[in-house]
FIKOLZA-1660 file (N, C-alpha, C; in steps of 0.1 Angstrom, whole numbers, plus 5000, padded with zeros to 4 digits):
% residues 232
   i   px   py   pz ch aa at
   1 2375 7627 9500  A  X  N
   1 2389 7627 9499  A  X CA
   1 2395 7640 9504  A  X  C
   2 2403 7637 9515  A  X  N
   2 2412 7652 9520  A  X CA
   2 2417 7661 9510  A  X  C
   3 2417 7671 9509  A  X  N
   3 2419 7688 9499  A  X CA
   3 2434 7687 9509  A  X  C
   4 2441 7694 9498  A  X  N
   4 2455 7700 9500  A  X CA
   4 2456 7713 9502  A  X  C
   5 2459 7719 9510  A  X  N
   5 2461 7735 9516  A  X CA
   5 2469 7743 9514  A  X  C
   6 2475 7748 9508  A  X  N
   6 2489 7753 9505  A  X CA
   6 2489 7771 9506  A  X  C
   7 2496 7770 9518  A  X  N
   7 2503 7784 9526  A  X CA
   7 2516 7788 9518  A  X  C
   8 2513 7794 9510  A  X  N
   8 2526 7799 9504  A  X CA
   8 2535 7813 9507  A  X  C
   9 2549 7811 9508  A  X  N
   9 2552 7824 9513  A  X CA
   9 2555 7830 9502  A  X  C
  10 2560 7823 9494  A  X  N
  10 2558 7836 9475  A  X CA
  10 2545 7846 9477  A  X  C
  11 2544 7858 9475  A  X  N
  11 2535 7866 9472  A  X CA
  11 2533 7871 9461  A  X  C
  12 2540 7872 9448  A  X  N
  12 2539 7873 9431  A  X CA
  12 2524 7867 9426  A  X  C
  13 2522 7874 9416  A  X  N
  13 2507 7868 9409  A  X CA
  13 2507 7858 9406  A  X  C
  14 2519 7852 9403  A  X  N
  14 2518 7835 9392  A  X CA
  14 2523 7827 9407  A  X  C
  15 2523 7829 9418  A  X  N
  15 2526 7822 9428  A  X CA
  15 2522 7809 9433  A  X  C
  16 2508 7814 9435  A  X  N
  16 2499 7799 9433  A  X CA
  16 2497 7792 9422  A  X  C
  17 2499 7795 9413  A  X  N
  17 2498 7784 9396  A  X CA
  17 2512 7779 9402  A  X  C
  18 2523 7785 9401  A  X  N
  18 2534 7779 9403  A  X CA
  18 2535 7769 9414  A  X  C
  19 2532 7772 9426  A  X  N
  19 2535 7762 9438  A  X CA
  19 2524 7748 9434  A  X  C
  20 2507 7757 9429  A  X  N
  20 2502 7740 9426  A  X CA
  20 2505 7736 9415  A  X  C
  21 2512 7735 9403  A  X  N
  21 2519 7729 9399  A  X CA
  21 2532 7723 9399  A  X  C
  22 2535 7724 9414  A  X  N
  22 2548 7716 9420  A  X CA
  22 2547 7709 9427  A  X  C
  23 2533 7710 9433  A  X  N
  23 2530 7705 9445  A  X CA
  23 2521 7691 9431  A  X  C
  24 2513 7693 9425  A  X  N
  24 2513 7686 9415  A  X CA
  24 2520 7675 9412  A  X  C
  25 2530 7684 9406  A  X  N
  25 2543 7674 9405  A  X CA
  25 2548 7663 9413  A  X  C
  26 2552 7667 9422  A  X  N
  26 2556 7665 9434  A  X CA
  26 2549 7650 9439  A  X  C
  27 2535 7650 9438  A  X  N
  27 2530 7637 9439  A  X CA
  27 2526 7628 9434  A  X  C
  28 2529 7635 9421  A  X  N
  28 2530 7624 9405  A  X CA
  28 2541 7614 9411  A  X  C
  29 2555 7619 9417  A  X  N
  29 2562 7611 9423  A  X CA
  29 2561 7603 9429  A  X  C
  30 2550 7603 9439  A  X  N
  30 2544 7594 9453  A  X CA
  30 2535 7586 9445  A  X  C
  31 2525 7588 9434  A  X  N
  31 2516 7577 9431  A  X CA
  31 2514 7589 9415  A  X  C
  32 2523 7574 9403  A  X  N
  32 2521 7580 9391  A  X CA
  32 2510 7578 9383  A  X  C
  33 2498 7572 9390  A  X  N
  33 2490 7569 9387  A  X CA
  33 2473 7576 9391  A  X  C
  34 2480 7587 9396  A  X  N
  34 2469 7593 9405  A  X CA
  34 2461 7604 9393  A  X  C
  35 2451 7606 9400  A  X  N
  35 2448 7619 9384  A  X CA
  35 2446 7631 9393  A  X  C
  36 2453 7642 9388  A  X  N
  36 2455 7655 9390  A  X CA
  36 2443 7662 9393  A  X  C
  37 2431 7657 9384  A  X  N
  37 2416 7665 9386  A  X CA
  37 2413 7661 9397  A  X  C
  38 2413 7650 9401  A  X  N
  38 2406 7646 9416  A  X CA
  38 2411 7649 9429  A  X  C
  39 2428 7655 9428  A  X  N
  39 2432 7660 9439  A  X CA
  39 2432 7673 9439  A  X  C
  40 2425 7679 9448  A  X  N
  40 2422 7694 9453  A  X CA
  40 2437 7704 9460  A  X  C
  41 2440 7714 9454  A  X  N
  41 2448 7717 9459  A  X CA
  41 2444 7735 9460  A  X  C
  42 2438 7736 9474  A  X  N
  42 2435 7749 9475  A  X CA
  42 2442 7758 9480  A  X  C
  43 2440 7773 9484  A  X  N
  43 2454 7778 9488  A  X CA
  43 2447 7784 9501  A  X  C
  44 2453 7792 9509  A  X  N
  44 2450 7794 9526  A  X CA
  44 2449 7813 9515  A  X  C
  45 2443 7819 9525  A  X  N
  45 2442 7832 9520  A  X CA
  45 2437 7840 9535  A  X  C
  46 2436 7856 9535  A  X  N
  46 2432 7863 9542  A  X CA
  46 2446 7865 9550  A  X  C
  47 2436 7864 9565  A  X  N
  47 2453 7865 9576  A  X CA
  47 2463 7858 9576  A  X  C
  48 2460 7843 9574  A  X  N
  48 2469 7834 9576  A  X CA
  48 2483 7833 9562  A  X  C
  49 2473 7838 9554  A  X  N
  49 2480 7840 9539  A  X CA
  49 2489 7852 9539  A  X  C
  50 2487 7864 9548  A  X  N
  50 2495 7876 9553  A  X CA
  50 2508 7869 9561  A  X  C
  51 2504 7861 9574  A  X  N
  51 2510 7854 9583  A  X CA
  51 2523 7848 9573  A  X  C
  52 2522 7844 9559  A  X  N
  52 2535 7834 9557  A  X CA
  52 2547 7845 9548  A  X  C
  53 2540 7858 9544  A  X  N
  53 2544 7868 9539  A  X CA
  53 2555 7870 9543  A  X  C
  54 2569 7865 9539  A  X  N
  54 2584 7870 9545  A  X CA
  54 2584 7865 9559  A  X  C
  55 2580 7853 9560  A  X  N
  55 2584 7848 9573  A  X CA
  55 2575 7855 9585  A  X  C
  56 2566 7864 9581  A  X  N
  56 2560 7872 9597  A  X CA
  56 2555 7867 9601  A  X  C
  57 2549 7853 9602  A  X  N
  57 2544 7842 9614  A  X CA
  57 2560 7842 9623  A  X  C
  58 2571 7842 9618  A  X  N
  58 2585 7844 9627  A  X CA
  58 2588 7853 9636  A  X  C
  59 2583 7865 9633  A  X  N
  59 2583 7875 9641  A  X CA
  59 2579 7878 9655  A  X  C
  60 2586 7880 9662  A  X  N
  60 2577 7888 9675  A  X CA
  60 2567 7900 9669  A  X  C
  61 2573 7908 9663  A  X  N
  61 2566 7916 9663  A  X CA
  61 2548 7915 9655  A  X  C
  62 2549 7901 9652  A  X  N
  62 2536 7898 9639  A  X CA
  62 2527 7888 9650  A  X  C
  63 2528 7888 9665  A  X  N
  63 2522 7876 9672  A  X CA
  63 2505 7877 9670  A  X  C
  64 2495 7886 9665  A  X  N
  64 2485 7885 9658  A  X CA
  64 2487 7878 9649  A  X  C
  65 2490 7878 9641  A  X  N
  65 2494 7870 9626  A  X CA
  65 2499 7860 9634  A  X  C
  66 2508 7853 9640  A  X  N
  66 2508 7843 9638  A  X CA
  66 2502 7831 9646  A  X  C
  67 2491 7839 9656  A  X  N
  67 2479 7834 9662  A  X CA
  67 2469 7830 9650  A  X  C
  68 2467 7836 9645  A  X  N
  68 2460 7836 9638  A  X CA
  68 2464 7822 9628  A  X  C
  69 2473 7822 9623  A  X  N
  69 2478 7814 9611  A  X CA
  69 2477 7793 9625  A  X  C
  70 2485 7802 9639  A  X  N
  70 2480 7791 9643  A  X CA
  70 2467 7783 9645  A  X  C
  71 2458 7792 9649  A  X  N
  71 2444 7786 9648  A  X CA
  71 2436 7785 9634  A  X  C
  72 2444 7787 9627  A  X  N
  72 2438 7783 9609  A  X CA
  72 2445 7769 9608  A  X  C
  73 2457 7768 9610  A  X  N
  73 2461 7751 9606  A  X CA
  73 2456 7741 9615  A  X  C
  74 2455 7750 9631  A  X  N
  74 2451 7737 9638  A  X CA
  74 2433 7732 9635  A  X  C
  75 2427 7740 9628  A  X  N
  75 2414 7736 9623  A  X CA
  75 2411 7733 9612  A  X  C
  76 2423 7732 9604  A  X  N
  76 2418 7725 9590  A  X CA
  76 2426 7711 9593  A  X  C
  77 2438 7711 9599  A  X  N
  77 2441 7696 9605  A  X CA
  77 2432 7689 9613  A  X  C
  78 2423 7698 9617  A  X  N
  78 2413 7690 9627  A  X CA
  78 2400 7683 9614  A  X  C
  79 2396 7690 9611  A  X  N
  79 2391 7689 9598  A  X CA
  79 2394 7679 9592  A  X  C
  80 2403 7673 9590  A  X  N
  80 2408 7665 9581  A  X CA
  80 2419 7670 9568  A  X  C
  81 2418 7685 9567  A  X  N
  81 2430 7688 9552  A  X CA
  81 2442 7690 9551  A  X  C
  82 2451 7688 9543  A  X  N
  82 2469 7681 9544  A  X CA
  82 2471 7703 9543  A  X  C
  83 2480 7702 9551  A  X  N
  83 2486 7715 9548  A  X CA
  83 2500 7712 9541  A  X  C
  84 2501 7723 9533  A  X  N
  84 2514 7725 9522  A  X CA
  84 2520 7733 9528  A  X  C
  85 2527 7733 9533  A  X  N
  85 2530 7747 9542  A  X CA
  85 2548 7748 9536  A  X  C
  86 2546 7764 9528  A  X  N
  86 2557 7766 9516  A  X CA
  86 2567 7777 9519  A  X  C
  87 2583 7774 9524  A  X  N
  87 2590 7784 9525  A  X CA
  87 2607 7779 9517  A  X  C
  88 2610 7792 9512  A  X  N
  88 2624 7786 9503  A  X CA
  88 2631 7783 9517  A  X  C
  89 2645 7774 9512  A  X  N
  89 2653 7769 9524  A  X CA
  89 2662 7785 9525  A  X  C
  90 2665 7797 9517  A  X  N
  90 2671 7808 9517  A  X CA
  90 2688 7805 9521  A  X  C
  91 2691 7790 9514  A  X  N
  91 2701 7789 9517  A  X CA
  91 2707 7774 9506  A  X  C
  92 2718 7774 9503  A  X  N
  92 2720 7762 9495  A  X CA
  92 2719 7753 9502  A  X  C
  93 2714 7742 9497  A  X  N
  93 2712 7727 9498  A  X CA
  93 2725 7720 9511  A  X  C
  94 2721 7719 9522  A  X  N
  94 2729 7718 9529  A  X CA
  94 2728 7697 9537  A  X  C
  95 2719 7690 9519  A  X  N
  95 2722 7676 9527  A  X CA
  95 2710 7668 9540  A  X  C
  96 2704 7678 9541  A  X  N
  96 2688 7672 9550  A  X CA
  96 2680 7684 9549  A  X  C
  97 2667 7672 9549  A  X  N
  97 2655 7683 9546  A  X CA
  97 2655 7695 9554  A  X  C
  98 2648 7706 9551  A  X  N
  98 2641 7712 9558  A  X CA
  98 2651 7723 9558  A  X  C
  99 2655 7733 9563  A  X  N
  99 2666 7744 9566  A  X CA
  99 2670 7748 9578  A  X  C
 100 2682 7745 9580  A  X  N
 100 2690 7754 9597  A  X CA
 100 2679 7766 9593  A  X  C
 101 2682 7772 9585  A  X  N
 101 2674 7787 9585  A  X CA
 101 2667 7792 9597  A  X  C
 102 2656 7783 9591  A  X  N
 102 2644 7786 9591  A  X CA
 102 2635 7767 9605  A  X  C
 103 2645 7761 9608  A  X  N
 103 2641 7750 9611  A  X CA
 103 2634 7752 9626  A  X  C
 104 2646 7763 9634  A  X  N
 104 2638 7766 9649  A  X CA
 104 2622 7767 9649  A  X  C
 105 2622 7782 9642  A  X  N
 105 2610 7787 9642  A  X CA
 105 2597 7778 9635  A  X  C
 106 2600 7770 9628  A  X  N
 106 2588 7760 9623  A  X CA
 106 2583 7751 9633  A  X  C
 107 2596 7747 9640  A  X  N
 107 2593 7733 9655  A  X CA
 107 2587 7741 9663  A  X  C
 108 2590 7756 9662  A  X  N
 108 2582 7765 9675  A  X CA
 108 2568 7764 9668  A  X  C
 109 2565 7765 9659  A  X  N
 109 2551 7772 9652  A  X CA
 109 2543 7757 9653  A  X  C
 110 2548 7746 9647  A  X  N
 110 2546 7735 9652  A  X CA
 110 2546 7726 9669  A  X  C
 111 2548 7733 9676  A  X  N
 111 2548 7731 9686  A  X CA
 111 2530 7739 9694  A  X  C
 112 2529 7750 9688  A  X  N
 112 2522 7759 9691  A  X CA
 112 2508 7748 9686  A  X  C
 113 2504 7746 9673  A  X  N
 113 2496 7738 9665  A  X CA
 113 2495 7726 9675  A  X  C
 114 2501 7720 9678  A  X  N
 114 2500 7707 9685  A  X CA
 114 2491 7710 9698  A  X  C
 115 2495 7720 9704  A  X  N
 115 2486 7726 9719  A  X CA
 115 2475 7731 9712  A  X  C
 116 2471 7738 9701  A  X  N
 116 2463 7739 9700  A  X CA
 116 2449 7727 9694  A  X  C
 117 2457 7716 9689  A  X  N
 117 2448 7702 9686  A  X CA
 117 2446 7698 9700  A  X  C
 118 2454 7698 9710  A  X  N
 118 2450 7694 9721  A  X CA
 118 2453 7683 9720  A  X  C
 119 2464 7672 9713  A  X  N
 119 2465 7660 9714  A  X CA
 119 2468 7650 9725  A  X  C
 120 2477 7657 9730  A  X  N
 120 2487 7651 9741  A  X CA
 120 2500 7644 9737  A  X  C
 121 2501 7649 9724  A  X  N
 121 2512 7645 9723  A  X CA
 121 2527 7650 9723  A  X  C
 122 2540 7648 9729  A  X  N
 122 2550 7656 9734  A  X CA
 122 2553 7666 9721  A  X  C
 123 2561 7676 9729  A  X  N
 123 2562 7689 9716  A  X CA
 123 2565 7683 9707  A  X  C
 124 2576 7673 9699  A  X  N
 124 2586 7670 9694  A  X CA
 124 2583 7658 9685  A  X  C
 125 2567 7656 9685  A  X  N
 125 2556 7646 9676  A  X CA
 125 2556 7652 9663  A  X  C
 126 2550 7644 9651  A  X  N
 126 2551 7649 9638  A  X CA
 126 2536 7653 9640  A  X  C
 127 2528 7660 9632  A  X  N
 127 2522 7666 9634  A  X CA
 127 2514 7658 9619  A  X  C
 128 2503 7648 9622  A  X  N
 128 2498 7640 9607  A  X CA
 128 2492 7653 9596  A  X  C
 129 2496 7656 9587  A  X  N
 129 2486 7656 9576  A  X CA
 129 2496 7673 9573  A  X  C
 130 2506 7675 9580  A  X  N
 130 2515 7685 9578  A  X CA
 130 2528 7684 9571  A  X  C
 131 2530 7688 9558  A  X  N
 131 2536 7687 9548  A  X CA
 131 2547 7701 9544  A  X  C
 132 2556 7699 9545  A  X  N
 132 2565 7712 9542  A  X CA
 132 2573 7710 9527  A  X  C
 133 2574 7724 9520  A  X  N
 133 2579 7722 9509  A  X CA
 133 2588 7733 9509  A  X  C
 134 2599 7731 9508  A  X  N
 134 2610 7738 9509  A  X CA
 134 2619 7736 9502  A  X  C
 135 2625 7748 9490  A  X  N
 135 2635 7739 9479  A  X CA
 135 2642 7750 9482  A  X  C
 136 2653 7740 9475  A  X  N
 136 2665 7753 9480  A  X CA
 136 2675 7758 9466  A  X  C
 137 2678 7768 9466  A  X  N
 137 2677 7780 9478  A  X CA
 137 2666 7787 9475  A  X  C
 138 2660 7787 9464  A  X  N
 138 2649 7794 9467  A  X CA
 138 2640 7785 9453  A  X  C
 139 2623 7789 9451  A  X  N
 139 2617 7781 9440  A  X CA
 139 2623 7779 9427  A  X  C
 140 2633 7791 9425  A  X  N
 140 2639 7791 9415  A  X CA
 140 2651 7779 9407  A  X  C
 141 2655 7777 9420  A  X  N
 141 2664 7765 9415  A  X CA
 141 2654 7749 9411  A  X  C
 142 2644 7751 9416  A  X  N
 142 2638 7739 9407  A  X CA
 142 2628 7744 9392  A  X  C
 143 2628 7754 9389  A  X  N
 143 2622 7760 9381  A  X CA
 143 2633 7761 9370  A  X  C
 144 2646 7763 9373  A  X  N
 144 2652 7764 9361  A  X CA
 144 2662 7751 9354  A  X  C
 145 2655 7743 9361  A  X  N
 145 2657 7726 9355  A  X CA
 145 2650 7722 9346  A  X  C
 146 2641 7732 9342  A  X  N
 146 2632 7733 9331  A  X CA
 146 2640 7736 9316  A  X  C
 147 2653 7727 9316  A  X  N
 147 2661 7733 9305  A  X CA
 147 2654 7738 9290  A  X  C
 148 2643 7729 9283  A  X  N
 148 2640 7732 9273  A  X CA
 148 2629 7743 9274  A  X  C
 149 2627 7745 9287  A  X  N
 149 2613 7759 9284  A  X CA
 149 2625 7770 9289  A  X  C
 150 2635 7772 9296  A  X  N
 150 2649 7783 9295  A  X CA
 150 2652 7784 9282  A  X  C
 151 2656 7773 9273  A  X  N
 151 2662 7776 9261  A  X CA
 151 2653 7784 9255  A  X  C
 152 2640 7781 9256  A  X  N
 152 2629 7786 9247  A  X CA
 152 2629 7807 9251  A  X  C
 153 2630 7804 9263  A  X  N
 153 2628 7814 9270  A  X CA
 153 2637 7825 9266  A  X  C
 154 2649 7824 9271  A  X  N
 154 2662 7830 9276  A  X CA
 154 2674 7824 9266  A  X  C
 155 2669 7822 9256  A  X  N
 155 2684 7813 9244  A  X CA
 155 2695 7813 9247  A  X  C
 156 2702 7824 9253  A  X  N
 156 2715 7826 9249  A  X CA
 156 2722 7825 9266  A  X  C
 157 2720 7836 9272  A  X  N
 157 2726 7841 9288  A  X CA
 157 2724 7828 9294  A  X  C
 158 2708 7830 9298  A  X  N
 158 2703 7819 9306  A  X CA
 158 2708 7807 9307  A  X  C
 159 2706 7800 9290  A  X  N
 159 2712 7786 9286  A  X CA
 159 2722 7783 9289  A  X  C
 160 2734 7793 9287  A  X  N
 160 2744 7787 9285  A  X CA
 160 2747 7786 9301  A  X  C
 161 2745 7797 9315  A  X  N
 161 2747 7795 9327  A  X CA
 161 2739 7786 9332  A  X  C
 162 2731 7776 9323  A  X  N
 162 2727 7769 9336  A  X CA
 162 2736 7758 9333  A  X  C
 163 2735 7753 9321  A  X  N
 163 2744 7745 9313  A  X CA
 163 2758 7746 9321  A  X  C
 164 2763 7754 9326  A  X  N
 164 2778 7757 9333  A  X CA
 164 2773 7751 9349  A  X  C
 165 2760 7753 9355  A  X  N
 165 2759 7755 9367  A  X CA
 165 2755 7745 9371  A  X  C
 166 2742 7734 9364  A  X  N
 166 2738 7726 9370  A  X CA
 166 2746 7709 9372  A  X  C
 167 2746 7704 9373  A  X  N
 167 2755 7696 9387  A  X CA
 167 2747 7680 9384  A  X  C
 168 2748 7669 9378  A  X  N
 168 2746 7659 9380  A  X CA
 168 2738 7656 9392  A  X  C
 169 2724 7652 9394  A  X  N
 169 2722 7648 9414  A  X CA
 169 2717 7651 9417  A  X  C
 170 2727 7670 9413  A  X  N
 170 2725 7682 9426  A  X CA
 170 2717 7693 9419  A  X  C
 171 2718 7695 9406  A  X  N
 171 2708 7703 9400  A  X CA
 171 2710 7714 9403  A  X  C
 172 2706 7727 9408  A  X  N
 172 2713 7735 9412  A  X CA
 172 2711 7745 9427  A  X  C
 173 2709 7730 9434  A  X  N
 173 2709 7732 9449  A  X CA
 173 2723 7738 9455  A  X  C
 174 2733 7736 9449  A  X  N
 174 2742 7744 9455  A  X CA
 174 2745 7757 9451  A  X  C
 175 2737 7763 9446  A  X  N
 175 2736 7783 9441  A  X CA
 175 2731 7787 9453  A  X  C
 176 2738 7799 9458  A  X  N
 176 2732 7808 9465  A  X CA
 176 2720 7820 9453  A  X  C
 177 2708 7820 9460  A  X  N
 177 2703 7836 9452  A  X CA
 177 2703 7827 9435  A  X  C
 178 2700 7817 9439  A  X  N
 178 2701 7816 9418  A  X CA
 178 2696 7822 9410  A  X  C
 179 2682 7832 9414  A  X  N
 179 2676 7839 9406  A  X CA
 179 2680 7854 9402  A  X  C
 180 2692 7857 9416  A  X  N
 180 2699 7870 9414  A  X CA
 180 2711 7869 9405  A  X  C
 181 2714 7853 9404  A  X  N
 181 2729 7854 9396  A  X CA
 181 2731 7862 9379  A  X  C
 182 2739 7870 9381  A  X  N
 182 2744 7877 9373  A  X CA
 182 2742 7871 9356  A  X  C
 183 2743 7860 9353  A  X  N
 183 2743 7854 9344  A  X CA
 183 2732 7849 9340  A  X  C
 184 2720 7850 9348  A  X  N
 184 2710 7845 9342  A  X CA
 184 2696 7860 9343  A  X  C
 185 2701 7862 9341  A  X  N
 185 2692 7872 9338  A  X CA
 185 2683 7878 9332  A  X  C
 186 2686 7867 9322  A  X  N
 186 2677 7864 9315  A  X CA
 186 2661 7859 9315  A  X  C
 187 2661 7855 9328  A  X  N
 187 2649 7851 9332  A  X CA
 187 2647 7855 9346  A  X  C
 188 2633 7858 9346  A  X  N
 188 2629 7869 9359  A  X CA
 188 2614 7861 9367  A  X  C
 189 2609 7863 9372  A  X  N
 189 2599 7867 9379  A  X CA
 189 2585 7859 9367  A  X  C
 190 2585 7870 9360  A  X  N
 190 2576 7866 9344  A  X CA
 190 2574 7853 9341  A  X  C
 191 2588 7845 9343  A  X  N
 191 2591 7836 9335  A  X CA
 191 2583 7822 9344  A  X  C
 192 2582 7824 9355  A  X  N
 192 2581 7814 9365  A  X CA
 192 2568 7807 9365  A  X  C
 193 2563 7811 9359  A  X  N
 193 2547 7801 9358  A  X CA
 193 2548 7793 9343  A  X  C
 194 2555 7793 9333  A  X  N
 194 2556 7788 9320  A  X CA
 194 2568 7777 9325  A  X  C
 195 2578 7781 9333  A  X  N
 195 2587 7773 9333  A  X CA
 195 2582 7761 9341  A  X  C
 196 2572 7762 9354  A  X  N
 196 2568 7758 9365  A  X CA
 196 2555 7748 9350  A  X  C
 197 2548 7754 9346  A  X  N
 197 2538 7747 9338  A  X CA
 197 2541 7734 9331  A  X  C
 198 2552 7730 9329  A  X  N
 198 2554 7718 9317  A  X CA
 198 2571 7718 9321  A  X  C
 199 2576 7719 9336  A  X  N
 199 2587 7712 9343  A  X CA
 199 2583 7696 9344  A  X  C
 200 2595 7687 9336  A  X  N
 200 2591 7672 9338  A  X CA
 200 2598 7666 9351  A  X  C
 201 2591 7655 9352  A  X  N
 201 2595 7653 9370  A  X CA
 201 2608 7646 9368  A  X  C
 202 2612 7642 9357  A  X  N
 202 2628 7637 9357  A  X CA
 202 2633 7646 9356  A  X  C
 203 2633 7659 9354  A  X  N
 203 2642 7674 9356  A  X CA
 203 2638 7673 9370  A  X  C
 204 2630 7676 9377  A  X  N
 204 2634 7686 9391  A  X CA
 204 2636 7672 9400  A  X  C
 205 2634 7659 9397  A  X  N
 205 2642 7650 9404  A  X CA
 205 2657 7653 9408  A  X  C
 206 2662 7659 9397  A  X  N
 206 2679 7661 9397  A  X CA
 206 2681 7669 9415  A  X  C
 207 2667 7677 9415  A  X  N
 207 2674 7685 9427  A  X CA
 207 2675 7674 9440  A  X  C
 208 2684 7676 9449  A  X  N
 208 2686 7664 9459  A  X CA
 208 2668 7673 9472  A  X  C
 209 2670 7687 9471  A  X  N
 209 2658 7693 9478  A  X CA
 209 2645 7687 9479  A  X  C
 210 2644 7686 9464  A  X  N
 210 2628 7680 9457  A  X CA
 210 2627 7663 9461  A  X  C
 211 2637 7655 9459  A  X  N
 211 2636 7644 9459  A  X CA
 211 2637 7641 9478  A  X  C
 212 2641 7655 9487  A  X  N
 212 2639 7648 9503  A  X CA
 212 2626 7652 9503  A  X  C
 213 2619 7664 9496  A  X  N
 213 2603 7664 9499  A  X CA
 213 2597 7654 9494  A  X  C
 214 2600 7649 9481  A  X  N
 214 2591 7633 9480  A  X CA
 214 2590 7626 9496  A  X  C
 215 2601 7620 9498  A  X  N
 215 2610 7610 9505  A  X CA
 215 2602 7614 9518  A  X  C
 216 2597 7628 9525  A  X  N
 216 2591 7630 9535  A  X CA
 216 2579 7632 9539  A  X  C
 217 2573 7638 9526  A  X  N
 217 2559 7632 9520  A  X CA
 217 2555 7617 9520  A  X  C
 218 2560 7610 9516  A  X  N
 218 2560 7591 9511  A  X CA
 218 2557 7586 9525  A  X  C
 219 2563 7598 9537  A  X  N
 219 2557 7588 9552  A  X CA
 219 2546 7599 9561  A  X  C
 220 2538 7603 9550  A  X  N
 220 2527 7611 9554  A  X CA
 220 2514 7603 9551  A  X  C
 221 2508 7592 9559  A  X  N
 221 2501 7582 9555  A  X CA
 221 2487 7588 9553  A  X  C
 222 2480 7598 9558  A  X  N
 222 2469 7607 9555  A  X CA
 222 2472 7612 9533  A  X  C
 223 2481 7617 9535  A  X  N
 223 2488 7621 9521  A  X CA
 223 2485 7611 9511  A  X  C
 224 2497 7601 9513  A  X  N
 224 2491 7586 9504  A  X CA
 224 2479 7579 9504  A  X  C
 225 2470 7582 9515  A  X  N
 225 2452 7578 9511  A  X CA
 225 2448 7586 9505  A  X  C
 226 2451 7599 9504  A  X  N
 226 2444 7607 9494  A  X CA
 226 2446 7602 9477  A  X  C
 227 2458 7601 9481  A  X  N
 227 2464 7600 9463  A  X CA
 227 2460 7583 9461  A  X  C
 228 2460 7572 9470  A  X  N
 228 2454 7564 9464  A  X CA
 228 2435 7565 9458  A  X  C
 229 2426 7575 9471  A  X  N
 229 2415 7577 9466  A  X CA
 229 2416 7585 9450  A  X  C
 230 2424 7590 9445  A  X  N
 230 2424 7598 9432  A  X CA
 230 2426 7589 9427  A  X  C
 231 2430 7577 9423  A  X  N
 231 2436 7572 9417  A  X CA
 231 2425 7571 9402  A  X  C
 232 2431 7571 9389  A  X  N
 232 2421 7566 9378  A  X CA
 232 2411 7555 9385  A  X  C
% end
């Protein structure tokens, strides 16, 4: 069964508990039947794991780094393993996957991967077993849909601003910096692996973000063989 890879650009200690337990989540969505122990979700580390650090696979000035990060994905795709490949959208929810932001430089980095599989296929091909998770505006906004582990958390500040903020649908994809907002500040950094641990998938459904990563995942047909091989 193909292992899940997850390149994460968070660099915080609870970073990786947090992202594989969303990424977790996330495919509870695609097949709720799947069991969690059987699907592997490992993380990328060393250079390539430098490489996603604040976007410096972006850089000119990081083109080691982000050689490097290219010939690590094009050999675990060759391999057979699904890459997670994790950056916030750094921008409110703007209605289709993925981010203006940040959308050039991915099709470039993904364009690079493809010459390096040697496929033949034109730049502008999807690339099988490559998976992007991108919530917006940043992990925070699907973390704090975690209303009863904030209550628990943060009682008073926190509660009451999300309670003001989050949005039928939209959840709170339309915050800029939600984790900088003034009113919640009650919850920081600390808090993000407890909230991420026991987030139910009908809370972070609300975000329209989370629900286009299902939706773009669901036509990742390497992805759905894995999760049918997990299955109970």
């Amino acid at each position: 069964m193909s292992a899940l890879v997850l390149y994460p650009e968070d660099s915080g200690k609870d970073a990786e508990d947090v992202l594989r337990a969303l990424v977790k989540l996330l495919t509870r969505a695609l097949a709720p039947d799947h069991r969690h122990d059987k699907l592997k979700v490992n993380v990328a580390n060393s250079e390539p794991r430098a490489a996603m650090r604040a976007h410096r696979w972006a850089s000119p000035k990081e083109e080691g780094l982000r050689r490097a990060l290219v010939r690590d994905l094009a050999t675990r795709l060759r391999s057979g393993e699904l890459i997670v490949f994790h950056h916030d959208g750094d921008e409110p929810w703007q209605g289709k996957p993925g981010s203006a932001k940040h959308d050039k430089a991915v099709e470039a980095l993904l364009r690079d991967v493809r010459r390096a599989l040697n496929t033949g296929e034109p730049d502008t091909a999807p690339v099988p077993g490559f998976l992007r998770l991108v919530p917006h505006y940043s992990v925070e906004a699907w973390l704090y849909l975690n209303h009863a582990e904030v209550q628990r958390l943060a009682p008073e500040r926190a509660a009451r601003w999300l309670a003001a903020e989050r949005r039928p649908g939209q959840g709170l994809d339309h915050l800029h910096k939600p984790k900088d907002d003034d009113a919640a500040k009650g919850l920081s950094d600390r808090h993000n692996r407890d909230l991420a641990r026991n987030l139910r998938l009908e809370d972070l459904q609300e975000s329209p973000s989370a629900r286009a990563v299902v939706e773009a995942w669901r036509g990742c047909a390497p992805l759905m063989s894995a999760l049918g091989a997990a299955r109970a």
